[in-house]
PDB file of N, H, CA, C and O in Angstrom:
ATOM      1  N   UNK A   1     -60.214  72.225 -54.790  1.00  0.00           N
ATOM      2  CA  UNK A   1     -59.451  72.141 -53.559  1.00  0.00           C
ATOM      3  C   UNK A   1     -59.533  73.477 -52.831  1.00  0.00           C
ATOM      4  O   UNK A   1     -59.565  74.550 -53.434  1.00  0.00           O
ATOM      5  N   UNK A   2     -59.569  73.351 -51.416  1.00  0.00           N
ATOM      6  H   UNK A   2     -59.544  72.479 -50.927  1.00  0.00           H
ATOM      7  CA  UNK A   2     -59.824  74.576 -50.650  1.00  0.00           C
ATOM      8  C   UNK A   2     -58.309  75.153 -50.172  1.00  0.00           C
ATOM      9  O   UNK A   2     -57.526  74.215 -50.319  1.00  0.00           O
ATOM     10  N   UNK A   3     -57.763  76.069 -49.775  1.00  0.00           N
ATOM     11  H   UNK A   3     -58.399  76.831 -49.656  1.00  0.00           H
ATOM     12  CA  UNK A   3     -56.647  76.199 -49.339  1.00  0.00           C
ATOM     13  C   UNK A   3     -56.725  77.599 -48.452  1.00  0.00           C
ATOM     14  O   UNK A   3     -57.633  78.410 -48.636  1.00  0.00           O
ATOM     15  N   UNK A   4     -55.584  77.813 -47.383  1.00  0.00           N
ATOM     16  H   UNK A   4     -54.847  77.155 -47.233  1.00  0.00           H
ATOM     17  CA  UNK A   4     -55.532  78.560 -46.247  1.00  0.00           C
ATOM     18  C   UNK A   4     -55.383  80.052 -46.953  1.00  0.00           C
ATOM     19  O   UNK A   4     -54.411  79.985 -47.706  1.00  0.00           O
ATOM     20  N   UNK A   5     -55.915  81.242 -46.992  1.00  0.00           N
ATOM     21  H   UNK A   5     -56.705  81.296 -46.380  1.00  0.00           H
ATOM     22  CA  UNK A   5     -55.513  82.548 -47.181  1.00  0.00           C
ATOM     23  C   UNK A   5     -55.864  83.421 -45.961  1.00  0.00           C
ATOM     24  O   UNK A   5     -56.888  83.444 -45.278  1.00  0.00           O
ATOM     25  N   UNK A   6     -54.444  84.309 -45.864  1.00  0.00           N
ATOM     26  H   UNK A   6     -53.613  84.291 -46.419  1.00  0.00           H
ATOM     27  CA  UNK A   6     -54.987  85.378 -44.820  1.00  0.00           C
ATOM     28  C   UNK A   6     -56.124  86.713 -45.181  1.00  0.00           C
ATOM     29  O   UNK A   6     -56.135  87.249 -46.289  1.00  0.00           O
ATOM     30  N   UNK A   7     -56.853  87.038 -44.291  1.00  0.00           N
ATOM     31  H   UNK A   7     -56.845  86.602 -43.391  1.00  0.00           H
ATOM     32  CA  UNK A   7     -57.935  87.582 -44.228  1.00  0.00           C
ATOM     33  C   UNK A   7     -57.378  89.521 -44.515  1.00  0.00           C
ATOM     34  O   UNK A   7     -56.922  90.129 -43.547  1.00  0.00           O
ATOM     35  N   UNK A   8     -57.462  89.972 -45.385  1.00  0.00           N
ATOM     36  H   UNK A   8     -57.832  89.478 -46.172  1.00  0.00           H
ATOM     37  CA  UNK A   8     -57.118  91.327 -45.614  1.00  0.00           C
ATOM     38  C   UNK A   8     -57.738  92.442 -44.669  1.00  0.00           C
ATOM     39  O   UNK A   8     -57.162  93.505 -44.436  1.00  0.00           O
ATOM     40  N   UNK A   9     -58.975  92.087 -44.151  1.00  0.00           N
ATOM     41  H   UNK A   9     -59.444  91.224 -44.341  1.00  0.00           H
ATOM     42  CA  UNK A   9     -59.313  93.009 -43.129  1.00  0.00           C
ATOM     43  C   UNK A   9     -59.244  92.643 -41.525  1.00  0.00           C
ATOM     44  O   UNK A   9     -59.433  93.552 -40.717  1.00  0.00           O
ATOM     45  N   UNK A  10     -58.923  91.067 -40.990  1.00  0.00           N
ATOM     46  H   UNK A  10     -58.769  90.329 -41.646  1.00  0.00           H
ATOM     47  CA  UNK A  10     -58.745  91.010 -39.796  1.00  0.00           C
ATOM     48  C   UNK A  10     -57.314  90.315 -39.494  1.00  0.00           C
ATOM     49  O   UNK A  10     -56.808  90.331 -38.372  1.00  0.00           O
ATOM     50  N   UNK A  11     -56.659  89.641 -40.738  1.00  0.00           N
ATOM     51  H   UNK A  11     -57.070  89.628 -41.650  1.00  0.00           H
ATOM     52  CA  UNK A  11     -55.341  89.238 -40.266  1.00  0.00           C
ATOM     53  C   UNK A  11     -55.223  87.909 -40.174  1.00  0.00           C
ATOM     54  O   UNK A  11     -54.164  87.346 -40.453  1.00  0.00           O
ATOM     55  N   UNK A  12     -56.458  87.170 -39.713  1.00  0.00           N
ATOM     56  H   UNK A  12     -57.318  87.627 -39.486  1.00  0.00           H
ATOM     57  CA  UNK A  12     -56.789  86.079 -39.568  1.00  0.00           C
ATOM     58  C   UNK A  12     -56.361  84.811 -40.747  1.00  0.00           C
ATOM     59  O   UNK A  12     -55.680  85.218 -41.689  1.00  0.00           O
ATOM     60  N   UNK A  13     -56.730  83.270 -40.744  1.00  0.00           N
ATOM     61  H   UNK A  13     -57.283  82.939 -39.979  1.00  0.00           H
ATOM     62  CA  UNK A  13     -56.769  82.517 -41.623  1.00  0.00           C
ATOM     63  C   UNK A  13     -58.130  82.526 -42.490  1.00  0.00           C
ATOM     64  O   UNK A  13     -59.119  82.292 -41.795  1.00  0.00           O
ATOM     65  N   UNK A  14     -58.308  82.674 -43.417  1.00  0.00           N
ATOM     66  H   UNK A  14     -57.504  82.864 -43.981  1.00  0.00           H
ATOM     67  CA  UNK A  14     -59.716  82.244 -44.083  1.00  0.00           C
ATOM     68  C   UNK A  14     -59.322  81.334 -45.130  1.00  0.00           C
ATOM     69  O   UNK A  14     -58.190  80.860 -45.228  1.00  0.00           O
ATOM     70  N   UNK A  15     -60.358  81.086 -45.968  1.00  0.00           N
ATOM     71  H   UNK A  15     -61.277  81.471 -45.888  1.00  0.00           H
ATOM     72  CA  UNK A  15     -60.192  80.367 -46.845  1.00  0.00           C
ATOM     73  C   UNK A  15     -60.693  80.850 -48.895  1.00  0.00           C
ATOM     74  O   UNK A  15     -61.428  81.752 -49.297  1.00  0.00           O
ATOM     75  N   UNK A  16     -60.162  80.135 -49.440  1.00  0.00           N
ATOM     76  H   UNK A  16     -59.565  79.402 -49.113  1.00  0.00           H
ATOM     77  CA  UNK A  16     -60.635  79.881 -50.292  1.00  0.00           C
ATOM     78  C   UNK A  16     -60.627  78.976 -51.478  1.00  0.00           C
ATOM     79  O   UNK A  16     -59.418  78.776 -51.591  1.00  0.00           O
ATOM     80  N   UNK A  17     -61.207  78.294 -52.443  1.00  0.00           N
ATOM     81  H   UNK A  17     -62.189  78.457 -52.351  1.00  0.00           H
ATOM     82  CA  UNK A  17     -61.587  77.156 -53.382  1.00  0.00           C
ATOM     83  C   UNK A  17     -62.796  76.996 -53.262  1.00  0.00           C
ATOM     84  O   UNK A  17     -63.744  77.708 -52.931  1.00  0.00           O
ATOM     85  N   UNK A  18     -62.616  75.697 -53.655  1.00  0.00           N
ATOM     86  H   UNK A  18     -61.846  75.118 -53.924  1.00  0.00           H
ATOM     87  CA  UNK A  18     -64.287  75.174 -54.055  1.00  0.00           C
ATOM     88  C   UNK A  18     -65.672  74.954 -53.093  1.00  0.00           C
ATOM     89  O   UNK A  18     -66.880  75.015 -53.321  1.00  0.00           O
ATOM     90  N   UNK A  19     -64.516  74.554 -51.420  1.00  0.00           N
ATOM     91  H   UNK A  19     -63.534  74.505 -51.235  1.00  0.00           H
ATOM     92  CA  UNK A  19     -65.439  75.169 -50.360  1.00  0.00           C
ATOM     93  C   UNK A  19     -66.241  73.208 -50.040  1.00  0.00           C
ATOM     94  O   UNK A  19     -67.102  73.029 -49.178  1.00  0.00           O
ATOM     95  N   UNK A  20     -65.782  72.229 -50.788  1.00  0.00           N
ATOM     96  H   UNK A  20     -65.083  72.374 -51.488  1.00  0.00           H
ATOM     97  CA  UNK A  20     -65.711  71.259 -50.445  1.00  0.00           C
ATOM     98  C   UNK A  20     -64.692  70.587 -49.275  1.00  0.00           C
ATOM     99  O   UNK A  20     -65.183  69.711 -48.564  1.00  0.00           O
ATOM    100  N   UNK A  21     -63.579  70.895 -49.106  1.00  0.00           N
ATOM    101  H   UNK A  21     -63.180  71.607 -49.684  1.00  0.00           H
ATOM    102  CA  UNK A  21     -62.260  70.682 -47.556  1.00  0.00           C
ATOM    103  C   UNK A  21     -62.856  71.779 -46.288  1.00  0.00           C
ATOM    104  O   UNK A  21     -62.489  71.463 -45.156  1.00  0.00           O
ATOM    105  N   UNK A  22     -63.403  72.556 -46.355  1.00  0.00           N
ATOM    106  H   UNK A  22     -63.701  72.813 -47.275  1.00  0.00           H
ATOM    107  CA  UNK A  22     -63.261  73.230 -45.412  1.00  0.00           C
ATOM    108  C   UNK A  22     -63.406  72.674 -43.941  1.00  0.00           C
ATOM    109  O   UNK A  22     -62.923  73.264 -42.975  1.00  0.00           O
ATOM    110  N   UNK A  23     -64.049  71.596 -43.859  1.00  0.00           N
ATOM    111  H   UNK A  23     -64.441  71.117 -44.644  1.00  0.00           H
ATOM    112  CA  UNK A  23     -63.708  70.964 -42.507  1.00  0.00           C
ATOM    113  C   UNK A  23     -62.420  70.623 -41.960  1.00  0.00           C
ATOM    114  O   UNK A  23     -61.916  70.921 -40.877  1.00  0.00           O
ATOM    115  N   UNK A  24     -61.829  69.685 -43.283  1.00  0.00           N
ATOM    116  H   UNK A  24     -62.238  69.443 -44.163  1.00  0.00           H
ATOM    117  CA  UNK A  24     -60.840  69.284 -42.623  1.00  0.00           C
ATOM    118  C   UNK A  24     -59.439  70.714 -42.883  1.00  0.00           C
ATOM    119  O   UNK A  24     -58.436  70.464 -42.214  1.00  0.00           O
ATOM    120  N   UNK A  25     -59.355  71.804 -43.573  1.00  0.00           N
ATOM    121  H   UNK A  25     -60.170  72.007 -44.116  1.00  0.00           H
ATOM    122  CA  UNK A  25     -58.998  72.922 -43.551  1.00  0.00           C
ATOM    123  C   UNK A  25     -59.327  73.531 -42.004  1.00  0.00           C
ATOM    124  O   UNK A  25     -58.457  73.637 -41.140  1.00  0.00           O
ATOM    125  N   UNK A  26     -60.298  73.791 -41.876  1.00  0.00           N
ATOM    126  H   UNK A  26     -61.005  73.705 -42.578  1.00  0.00           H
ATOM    127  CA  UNK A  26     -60.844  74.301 -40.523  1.00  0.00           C
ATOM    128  C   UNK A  26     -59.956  74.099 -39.326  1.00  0.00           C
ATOM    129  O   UNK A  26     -59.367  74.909 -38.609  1.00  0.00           O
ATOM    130  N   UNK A  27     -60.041  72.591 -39.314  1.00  0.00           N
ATOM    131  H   UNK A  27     -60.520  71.934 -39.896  1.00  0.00           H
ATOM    132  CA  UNK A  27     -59.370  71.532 -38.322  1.00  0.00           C
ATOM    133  C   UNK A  27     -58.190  71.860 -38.353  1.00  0.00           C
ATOM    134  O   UNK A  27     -57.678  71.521 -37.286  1.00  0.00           O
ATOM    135  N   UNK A  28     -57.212  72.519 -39.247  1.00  0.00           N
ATOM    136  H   UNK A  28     -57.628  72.794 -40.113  1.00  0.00           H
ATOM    137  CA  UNK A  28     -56.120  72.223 -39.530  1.00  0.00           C
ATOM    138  C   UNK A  28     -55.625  73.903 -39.147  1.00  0.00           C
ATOM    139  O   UNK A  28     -54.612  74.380 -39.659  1.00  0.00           O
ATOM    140  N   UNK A  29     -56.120  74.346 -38.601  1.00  0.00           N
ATOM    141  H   UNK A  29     -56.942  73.959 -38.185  1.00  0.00           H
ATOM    142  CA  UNK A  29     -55.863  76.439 -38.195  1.00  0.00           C
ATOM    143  C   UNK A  29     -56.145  75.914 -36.744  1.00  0.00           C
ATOM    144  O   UNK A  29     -56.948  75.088 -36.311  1.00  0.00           O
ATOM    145  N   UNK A  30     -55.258  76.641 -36.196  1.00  0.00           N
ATOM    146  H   UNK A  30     -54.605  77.313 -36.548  1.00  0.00           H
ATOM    147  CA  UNK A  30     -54.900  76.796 -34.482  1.00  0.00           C
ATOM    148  C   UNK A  30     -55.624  77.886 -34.159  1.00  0.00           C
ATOM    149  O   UNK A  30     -55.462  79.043 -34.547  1.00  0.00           O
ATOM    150  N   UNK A  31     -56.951  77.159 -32.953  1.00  0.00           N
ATOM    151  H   UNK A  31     -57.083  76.219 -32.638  1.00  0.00           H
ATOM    152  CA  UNK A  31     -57.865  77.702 -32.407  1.00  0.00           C
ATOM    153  C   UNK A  31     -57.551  79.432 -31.881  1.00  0.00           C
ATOM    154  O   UNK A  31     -56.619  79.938 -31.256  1.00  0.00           O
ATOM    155  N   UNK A  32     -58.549  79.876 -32.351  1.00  0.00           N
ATOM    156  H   UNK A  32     -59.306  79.466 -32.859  1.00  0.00           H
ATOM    157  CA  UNK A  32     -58.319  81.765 -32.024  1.00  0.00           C
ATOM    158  C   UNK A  32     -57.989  82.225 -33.191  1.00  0.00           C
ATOM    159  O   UNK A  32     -58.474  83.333 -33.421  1.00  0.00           O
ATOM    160  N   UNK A  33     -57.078  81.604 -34.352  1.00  0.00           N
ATOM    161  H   UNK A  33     -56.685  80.704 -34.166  1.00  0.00           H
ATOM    162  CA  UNK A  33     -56.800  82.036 -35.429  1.00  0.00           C
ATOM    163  C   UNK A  33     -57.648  81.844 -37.032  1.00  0.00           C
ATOM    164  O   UNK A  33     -57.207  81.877 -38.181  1.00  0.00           O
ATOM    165  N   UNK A  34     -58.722  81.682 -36.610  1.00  0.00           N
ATOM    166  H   UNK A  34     -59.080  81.655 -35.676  1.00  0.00           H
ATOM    167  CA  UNK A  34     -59.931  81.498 -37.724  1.00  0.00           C
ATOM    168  C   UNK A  34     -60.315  83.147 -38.017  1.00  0.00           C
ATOM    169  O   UNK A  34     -60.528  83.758 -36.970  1.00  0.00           O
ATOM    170  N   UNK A  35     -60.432  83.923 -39.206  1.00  0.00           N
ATOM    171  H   UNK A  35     -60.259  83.426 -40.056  1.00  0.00           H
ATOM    172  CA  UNK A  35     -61.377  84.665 -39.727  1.00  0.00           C
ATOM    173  C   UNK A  35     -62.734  84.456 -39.599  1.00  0.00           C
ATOM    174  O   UNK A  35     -63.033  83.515 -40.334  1.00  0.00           O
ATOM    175  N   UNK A  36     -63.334  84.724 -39.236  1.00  0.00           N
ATOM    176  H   UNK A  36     -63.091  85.489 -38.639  1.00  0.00           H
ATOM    177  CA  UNK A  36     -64.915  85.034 -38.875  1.00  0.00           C
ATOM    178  C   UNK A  36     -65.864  85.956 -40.141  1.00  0.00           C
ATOM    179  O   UNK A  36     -67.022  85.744 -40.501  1.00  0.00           O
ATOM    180  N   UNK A  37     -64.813  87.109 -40.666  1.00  0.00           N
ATOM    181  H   UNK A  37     -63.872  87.281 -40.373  1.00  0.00           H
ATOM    182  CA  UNK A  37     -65.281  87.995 -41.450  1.00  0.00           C
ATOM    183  C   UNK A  37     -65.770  87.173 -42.936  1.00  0.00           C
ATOM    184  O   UNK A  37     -66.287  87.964 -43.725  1.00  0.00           O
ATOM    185  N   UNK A  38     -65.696  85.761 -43.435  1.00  0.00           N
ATOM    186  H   UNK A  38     -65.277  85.118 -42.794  1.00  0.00           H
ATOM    187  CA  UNK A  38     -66.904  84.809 -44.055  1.00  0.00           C
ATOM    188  C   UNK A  38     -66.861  83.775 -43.653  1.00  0.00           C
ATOM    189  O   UNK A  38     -65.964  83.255 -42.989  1.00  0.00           O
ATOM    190  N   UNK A  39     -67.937  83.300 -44.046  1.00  0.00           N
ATOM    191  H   UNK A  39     -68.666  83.722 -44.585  1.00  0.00           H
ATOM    192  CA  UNK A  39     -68.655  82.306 -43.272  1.00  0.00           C
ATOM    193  C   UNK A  39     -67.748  80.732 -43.617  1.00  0.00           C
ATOM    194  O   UNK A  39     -67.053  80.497 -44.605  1.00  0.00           O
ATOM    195  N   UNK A  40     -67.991  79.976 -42.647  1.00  0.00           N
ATOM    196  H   UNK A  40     -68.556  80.166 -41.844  1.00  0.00           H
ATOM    197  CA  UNK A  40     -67.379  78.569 -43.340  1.00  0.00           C
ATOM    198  C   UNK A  40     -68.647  77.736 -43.451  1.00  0.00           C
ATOM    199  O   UNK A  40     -69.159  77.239 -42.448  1.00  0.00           O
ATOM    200  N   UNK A  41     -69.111  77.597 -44.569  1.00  0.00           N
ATOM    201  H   UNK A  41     -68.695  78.001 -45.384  1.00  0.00           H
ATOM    202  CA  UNK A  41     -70.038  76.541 -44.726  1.00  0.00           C
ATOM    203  C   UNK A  41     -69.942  75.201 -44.694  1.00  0.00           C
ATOM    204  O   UNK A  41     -69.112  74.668 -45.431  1.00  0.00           O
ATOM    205  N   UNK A  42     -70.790  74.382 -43.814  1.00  0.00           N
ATOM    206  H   UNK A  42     -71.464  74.815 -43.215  1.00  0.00           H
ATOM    207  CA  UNK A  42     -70.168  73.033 -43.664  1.00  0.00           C
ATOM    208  C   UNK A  42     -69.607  73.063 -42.233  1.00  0.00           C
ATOM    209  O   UNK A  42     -69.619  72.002 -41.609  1.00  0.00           O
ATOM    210  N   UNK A  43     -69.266  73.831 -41.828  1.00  0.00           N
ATOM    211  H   UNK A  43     -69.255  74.693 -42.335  1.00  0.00           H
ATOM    212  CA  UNK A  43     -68.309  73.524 -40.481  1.00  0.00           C
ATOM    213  C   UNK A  43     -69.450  73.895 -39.471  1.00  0.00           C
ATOM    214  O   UNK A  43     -70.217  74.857 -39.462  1.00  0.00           O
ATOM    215  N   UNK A  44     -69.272  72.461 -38.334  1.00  0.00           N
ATOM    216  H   UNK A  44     -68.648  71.680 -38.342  1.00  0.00           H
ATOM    217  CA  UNK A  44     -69.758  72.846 -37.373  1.00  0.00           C
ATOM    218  C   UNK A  44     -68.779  73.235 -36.018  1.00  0.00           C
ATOM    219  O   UNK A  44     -67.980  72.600 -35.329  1.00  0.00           O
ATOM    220  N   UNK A  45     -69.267  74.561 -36.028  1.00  0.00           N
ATOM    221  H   UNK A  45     -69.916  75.077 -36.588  1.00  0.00           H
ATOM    222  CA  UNK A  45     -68.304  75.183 -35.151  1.00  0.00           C
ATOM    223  C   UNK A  45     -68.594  75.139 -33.514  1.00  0.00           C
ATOM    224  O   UNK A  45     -67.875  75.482 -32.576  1.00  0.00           O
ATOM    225  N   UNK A  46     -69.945  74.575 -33.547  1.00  0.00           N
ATOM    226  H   UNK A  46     -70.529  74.296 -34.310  1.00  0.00           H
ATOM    227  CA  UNK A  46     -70.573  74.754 -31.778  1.00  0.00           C
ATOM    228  C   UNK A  46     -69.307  73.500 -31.093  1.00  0.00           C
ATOM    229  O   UNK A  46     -68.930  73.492 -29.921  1.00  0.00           O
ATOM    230  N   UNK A  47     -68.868  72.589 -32.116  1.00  0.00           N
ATOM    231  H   UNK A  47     -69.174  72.595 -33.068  1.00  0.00           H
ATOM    232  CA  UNK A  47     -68.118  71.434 -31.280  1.00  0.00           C
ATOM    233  C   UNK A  47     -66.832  71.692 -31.305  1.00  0.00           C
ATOM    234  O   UNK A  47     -66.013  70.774 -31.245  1.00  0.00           O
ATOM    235  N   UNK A  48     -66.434  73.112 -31.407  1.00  0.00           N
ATOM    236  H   UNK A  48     -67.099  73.857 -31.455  1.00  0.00           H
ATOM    237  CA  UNK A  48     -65.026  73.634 -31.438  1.00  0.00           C
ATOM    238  C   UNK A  48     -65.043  74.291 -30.222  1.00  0.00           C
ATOM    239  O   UNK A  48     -64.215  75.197 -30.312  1.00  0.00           O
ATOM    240  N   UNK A  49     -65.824  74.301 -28.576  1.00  0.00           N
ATOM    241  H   UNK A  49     -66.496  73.565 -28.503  1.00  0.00           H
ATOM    242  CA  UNK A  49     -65.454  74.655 -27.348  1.00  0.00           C
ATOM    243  C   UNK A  49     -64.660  74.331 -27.058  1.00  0.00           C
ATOM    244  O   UNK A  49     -64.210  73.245 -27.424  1.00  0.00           O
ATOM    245  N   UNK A  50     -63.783  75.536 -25.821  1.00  0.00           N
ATOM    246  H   UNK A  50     -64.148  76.418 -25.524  1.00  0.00           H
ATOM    247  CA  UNK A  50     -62.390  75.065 -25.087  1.00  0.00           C
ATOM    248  C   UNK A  50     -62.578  73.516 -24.229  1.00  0.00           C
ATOM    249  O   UNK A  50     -61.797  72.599 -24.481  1.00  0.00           O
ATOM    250  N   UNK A  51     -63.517  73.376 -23.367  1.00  0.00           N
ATOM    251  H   UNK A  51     -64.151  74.121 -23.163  1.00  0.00           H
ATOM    252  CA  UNK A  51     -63.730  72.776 -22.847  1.00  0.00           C
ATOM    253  C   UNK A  51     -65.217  72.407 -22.504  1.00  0.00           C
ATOM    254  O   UNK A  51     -65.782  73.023 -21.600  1.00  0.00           O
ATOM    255  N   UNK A  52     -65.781  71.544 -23.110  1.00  0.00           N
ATOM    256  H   UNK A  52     -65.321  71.044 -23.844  1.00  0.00           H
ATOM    257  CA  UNK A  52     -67.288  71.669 -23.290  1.00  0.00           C
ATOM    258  C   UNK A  52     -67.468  70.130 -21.920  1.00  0.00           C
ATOM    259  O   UNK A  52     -68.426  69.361 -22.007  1.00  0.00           O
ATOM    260  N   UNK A  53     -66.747  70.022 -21.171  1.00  0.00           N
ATOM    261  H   UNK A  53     -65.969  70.646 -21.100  1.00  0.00           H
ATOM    262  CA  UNK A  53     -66.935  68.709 -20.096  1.00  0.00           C
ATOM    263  C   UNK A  53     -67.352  69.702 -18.987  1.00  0.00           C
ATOM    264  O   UNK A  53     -68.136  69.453 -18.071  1.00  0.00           O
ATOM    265  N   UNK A  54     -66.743  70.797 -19.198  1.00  0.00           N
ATOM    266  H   UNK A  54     -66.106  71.000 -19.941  1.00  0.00           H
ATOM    267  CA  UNK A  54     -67.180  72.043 -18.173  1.00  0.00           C
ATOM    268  C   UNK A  54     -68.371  71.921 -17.719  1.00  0.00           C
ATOM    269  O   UNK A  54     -68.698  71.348 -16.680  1.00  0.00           O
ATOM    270  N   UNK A  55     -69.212  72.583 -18.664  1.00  0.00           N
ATOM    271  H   UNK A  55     -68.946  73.049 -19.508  1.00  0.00           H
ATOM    272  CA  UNK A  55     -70.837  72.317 -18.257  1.00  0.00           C
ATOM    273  C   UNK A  55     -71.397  71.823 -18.156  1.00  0.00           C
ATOM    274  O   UNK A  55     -71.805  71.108 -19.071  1.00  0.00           O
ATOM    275  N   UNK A  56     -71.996  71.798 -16.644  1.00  0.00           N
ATOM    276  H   UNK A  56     -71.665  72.380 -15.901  1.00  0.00           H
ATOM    277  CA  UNK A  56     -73.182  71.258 -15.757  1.00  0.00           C
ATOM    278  C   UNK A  56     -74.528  71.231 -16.165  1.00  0.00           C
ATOM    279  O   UNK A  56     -75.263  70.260 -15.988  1.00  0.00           O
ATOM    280  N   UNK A  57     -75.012  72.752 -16.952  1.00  0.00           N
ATOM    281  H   UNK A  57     -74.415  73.541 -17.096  1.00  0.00           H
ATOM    282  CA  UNK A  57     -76.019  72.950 -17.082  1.00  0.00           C
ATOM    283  C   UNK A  57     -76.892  72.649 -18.389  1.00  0.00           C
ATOM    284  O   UNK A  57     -76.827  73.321 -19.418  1.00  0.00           O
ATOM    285  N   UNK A  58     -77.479  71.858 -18.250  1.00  0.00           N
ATOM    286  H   UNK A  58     -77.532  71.312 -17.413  1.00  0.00           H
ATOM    287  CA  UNK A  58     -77.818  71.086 -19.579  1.00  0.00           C
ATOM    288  C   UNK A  58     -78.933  72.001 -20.039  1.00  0.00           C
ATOM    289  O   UNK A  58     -79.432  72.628 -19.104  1.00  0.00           O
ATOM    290  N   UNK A  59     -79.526  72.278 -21.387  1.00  0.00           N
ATOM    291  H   UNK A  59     -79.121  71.769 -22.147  1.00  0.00           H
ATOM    292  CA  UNK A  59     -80.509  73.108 -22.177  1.00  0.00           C
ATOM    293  C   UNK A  59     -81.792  72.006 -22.233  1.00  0.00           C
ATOM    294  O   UNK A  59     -81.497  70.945 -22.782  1.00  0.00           O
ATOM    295  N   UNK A  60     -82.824  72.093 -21.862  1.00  0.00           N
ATOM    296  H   UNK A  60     -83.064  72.955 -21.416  1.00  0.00           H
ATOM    297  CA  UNK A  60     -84.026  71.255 -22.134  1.00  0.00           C
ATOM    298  C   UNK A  60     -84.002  70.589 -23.891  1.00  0.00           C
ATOM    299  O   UNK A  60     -84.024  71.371 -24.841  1.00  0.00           O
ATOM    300  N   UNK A  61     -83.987  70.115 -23.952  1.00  0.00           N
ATOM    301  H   UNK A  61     -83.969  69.479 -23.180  1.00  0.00           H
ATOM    302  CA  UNK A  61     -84.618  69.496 -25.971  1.00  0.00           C
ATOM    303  C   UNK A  61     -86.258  69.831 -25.824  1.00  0.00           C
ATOM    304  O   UNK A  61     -87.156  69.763 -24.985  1.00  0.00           O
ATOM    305  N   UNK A  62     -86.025  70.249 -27.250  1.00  0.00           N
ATOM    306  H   UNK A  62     -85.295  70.304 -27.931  1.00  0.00           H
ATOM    307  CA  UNK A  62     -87.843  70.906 -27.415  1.00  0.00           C
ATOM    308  C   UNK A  62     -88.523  70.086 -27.153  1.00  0.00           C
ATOM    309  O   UNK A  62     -89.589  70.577 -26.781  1.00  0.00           O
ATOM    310  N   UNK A  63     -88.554  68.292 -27.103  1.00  0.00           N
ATOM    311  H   UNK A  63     -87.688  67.894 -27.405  1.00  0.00           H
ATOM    312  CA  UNK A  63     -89.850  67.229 -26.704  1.00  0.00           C
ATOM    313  C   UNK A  63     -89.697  67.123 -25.264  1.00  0.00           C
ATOM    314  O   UNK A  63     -89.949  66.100 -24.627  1.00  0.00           O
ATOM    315  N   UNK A  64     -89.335  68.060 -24.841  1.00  0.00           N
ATOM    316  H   UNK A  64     -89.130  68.891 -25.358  1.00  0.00           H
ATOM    317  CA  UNK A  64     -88.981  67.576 -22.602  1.00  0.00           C
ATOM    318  C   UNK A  64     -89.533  68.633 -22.607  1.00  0.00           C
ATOM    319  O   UNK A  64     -89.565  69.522 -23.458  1.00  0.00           O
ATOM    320  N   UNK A  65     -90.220  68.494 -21.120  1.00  0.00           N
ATOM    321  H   UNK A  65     -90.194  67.772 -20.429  1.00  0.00           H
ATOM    322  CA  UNK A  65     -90.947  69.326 -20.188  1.00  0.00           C
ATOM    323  C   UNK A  65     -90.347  70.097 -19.155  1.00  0.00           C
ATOM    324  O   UNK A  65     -89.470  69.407 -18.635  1.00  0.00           O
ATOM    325  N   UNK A  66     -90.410  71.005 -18.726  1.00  0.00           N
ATOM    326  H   UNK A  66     -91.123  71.566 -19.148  1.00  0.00           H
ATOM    327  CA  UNK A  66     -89.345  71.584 -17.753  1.00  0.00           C
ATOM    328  C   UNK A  66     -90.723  72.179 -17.066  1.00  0.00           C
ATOM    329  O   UNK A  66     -91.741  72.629 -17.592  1.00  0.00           O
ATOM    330  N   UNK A  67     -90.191  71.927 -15.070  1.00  0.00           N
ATOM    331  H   UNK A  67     -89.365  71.562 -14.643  1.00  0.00           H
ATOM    332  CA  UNK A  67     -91.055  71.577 -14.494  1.00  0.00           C
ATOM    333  C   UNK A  67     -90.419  73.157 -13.344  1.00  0.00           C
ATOM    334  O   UNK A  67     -89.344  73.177 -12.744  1.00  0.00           O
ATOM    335  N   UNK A  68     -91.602  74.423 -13.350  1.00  0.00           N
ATOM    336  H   UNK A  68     -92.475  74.407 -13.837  1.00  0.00           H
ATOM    337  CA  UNK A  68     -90.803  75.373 -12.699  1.00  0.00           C
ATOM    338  C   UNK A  68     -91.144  75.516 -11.327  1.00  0.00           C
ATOM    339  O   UNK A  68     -92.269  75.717 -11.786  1.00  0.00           O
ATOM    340  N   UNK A  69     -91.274  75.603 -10.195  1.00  0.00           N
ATOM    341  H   UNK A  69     -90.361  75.440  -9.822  1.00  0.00           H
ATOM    342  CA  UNK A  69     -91.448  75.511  -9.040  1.00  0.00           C
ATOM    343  C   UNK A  69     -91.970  76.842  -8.691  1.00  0.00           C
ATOM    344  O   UNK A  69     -92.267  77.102  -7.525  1.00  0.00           O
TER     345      UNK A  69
END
């Protein structure tokens, strides 16, 4: 079982156990308050934006062509 510990050098939430929960652990810490100083394996963090409806500007996918003028 994984469970919440604070981070001794930034203050933050981190974790530690077996490193199997950490998603739903992750999920469960109020955004801004994650430790960074180790890693969370398993968690995908790119889908933790404030607001990701924001952006307009879409990134090409490596099989598309981008056409420059």
């Amino acid at each position: 079982m994984c469970i919440r510990v604070t981070c001794k050098q930034c203050g933050k939430y981190s974790w530690s156990g077996c490193g199997k929960h950490l998603a739903s652990l992750y999920a469960n810490i109020e955004e801004g308050k994650h430790c960074m100083c180790k890693s969370w394996p398993g968690v995908n963090m790119i889908n933790q934006q404030t607001n990701p409806s924001a952006s307009t500007n879409e990134t090409p996918k490596a099989d598309e062509a981008t056409i420059v003028a």
